[in-house]
Structure formats: C-alpha cells, structure tokens
C-alpha positions in Angstrom: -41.5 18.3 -95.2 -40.0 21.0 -93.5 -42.4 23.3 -95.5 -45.6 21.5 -94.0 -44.2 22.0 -90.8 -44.3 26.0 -90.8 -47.6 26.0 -92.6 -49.5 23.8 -90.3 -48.0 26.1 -86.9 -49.3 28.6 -89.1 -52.9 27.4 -89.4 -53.2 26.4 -85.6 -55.8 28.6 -83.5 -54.3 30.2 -80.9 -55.4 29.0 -77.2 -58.3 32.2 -76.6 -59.0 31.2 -72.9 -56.6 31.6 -70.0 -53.4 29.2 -68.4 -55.4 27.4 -65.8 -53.3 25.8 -63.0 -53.8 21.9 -62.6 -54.6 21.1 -58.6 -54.4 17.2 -58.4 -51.0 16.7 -59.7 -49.5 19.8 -57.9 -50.9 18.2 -54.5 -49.2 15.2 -55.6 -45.5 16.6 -56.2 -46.2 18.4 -52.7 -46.9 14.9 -51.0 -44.4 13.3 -52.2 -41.8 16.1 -50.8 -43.6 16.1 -47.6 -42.9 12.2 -47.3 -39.6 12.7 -48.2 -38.9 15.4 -45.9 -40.4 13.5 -43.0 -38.4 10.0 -43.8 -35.3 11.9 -44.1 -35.7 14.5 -41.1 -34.1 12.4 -38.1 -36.1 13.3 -35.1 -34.5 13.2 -31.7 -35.3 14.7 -28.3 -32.3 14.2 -26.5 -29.1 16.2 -27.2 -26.2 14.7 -26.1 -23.5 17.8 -25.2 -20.3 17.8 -23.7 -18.6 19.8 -20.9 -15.9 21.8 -21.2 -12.7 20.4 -20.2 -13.9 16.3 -20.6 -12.2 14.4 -22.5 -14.4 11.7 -24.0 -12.5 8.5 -25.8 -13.0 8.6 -29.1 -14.7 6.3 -31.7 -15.4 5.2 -35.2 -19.1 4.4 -34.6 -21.3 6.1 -36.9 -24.4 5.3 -34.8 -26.0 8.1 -32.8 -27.0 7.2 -29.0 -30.4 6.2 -28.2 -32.5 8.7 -25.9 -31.9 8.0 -22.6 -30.9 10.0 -19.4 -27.5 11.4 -18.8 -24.8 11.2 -16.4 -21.7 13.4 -17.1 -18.9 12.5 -15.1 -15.8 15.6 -14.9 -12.7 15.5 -13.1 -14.0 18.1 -10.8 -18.1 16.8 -10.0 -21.0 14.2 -11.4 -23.9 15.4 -12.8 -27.1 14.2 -13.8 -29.3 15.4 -16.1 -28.1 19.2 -16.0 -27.8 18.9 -12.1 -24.7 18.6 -10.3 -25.0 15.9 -7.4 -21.9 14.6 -6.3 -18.5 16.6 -5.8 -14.8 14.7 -6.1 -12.2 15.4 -2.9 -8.7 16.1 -4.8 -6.0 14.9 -2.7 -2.6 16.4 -2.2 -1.1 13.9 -4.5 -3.8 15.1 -7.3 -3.1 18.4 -7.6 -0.6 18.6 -10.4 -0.3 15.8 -11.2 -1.3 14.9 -14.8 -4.0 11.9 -14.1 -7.3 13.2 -12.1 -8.0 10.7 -9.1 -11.6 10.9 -8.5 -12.1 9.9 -4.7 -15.4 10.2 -2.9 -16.1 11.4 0.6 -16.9 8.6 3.0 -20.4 9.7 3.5 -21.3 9.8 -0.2 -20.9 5.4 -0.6 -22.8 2.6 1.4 -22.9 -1.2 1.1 -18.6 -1.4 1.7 -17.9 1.3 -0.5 -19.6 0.0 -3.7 -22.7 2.2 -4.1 -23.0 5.5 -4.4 -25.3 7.4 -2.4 -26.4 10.6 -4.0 -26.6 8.7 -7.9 -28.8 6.0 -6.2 -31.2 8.7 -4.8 -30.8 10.6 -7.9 -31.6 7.3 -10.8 -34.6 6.5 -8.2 -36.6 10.1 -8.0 -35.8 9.9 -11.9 -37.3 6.3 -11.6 -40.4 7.4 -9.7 -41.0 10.2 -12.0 -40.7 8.1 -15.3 -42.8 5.4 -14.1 -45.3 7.5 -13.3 -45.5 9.3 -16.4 -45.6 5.9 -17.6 -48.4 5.2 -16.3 -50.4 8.2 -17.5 -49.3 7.4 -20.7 -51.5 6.1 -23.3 -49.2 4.0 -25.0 -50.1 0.4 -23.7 -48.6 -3.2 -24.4 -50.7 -5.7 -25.7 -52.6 -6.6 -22.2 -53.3 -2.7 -21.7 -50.6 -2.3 -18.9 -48.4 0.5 -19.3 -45.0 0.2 -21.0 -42.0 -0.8 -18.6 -39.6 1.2 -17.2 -36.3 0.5 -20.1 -33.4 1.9 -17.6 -31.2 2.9 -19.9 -28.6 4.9 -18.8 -26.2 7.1 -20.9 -22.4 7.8 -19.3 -19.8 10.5 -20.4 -16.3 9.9 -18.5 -13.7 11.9 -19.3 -10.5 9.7 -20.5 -8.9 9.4 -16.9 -11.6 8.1 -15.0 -10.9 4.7 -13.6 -12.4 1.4 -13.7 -12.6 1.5 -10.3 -15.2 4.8 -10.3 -17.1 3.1 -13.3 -17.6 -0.4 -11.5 -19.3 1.9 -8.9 -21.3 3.9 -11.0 -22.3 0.6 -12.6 -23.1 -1.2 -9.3 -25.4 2.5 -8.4 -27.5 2.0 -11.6 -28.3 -1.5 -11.3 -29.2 -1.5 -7.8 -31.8 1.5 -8.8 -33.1 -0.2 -11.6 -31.2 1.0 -14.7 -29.8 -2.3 -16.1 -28.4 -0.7 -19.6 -25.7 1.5 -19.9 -24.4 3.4 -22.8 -21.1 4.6 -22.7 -20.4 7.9 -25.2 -17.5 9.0 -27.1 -16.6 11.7 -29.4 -17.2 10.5 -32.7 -14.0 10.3 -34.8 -13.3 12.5 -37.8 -12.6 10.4 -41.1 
C-alpha cells in the first residue's frame, strides 16, 4: 500500500496557476477579532486619580466606580473636579498632632452650620451645565424629554476625615440635587 501511495503523488499534475488569496473567510476571522476586541476593551471616560498625600480606606471590591463627578477631599483643601474650592483652617491643636481636624471658616457654612457654601454653588453651576447639555442631547426617554439629571456624586476622603465633615458634605449634595454618593477606596492587593 505504501507503494501506491508514492506512485499516485507521483502522477499528480502540479498546480500551473498562482496561490490566490481567499477574501470572504479572511473578512470573517478579522470580524470576529474586531468583536472580540470591542467586547473585551472596557471603555471609560472618567479616571479616577488620587492626590498625593490622601490616604483612601481601602477595599476588597473588585468593581470599578461608575462615571460620575469628583470631589477629592485632602487634609489641607476640597476640590472638585480638578478645582480647588474650599480651604481647611488648621488650628493650634492640629499642627502636629497626628489626626488632621478639618474645620471650616464661619463664612464658608449656612443653614446652622450644616451646608457648605462654596460645594453648594460649586454641585449647582455643575448642575446647570449638565442639565443643559442634557437638553441638547439627542438621547431621549420614551416621551422624547431629555434624560434626567442622575446626581451622582463620587467622594475621596482621606482616612481621618470625620463623620462630622462627611454628614456635611452629604447634607451640601442633596440640597443641590445630587442624591447618590459614591464613596472610593484604594482597591486592595490580593
């Protein structure tokens, strides 16, 4: 049998015409890469960084934060989105000591000391300025109005921030309109 084998390759014609390159199931191998590529390519236009010198808690979560705006709170200032609009006063019992106490100047809260003044003006220009891209959207809900405003509000506070601070920042948001609040942490290390 074997013998038949090398006659036969033998007696075969060799191919005279040219290798010609077949297009339909190349464009199908590169479709299917493209899908691939776009379902496993995780789009997201907000980056989330930290400052130097904050100390975010830490956590086991393996979920990434939604996009939303940002407010970065340090021991030394508050800032949202990239702009710094509120500076702490240190006191003389801060200042060496190894917990921050993050005090605000009496004209930066209203309404007995529970909102604060330049985050509420801040969260409602950022308001303004969202609802009225909102509205020049073209992404519609089923009765052709424009989508809602979501309000959700992403916090970084460094490790030593008190409740007390937070409760305020809290109170600020929800008084402007941002009802949801996400809390960041430094994802833990396994």
């Amino acid at each position: 049998m074997a013998f038949r084998s090398i006659r036969s390759r033998r007696n075969k014609k060799k191919l005279t015409g040219g290798f010609e390159l077949q297009l339909t199931p190349m464009l199908d191998v590169l479709t299917i890469i493209v899908v691939f590529l776009l379902k496993s390519y995780s789009a997201s236009t907000n980056s989330f960084t930290t400052v130097p010198g904050l100390k975010l808690p830490v956590s086991a979560s393996p979920d990434s934060p939604p996009d939303s705006l940002q407010l970065v709170i340090t021991p030394e200032a508050m800032t949202f989105e990239n702009e710094r609009i509120l500076d702490f006063v240190l006191t003389d019992t801060a200042v060496g000591a190894e917990e921050t106490i993050y005090q605000f100047k009496r004209t930066d809260l209203d309404e007995g000391g529970r909102r604060i003044v330049p985050l509420y003006d801040a969260l409602l220009k950022a308001r303004d300025k969202a609802e009225i891209l909102r509205a020049k959207s073209n992404q519609r809900d089923e009765d052709g109005n424009p989508l809602p405003f979501e309000g959700v509000l992403a916090i970084q506070a460094d490790k030593q921030v008190k409740y007390d601070t937070l409760r305020r920042i809290m109170y600020t948001a929800a008084t402007a309109g941002y009802p949801v609040f996400r809390f960041l942490a430094a994802r833990k290390d396994i």
